[in-house]
N, C-alpha and C positions, 0 to 999 in steps of 0.2 A: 865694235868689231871692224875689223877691214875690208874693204872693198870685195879681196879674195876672198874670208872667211862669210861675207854676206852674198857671192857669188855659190858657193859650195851646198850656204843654206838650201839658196832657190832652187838648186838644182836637184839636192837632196829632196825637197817639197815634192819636183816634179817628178823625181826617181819615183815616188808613192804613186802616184797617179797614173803612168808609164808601167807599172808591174800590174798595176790594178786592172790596166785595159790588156795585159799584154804583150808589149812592146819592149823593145831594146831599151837598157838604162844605161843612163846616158854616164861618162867614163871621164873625168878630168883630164884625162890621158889619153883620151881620145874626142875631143872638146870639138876638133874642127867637123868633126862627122854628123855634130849634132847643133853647130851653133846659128841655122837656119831655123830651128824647131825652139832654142832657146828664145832668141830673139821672138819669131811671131808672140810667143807665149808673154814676153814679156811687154811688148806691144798692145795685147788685151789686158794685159793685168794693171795696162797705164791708161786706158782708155778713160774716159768721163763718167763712163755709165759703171766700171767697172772700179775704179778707184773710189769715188762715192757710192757705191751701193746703191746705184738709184735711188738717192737723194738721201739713204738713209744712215750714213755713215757722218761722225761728229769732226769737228772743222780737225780736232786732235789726231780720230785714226785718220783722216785722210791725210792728216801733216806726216804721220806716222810712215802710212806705207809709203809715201811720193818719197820719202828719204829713204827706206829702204829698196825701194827699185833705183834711184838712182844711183845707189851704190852697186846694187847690181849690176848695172848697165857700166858702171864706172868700173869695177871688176871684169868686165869684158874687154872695157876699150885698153887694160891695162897688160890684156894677151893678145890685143894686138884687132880687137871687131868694132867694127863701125856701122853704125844704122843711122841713114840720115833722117828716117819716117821715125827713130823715135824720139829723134833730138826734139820733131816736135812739140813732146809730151812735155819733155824737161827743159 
């Protein structure tokens, strides 16, 4: 998948979570409205605690997801967003 296509994923993941509490879903087409709310989210999603599963996730998912959020994140910086707090995850 492409960077874009594994951006649209995450966002569609989060569109679930965001109808579920509520909230505005978030719009490709209206990307800069929410790309504060993208980022934190994928911030936690990059964390240590949260990428391993507190401890219990296998060397494989954690190889797993760390490649798909950096695509994600790579599908951001590709519209043009930049997080310097997550560069340090990756």
């Amino acid at each position: 998948m492409t960077n874009k296509e594994q951006l649209n994923k995450y966002i569609n993941q989060m569109n679930r979570w965001r109808e579920f509490r509520g909230e505005a879903l978030i719009d490709m087409d209206n990307i800069d409205s929410y790309v504060d709310d993208i980022l934190d989210n994928l911030r936690g999603n990059l964390s240590p605690e949260d990428i391993h599963r507190d401890g219990e996730a296998s060397t494989a998912e954690v190889n797993q997801k760390y490649r798909y959020y950096a695509q994600v994140y790579k599908g951001l910086q590709e519209l043009g967003y930049e997080d310097a707090d997550i560069l340090y995850y990756l």
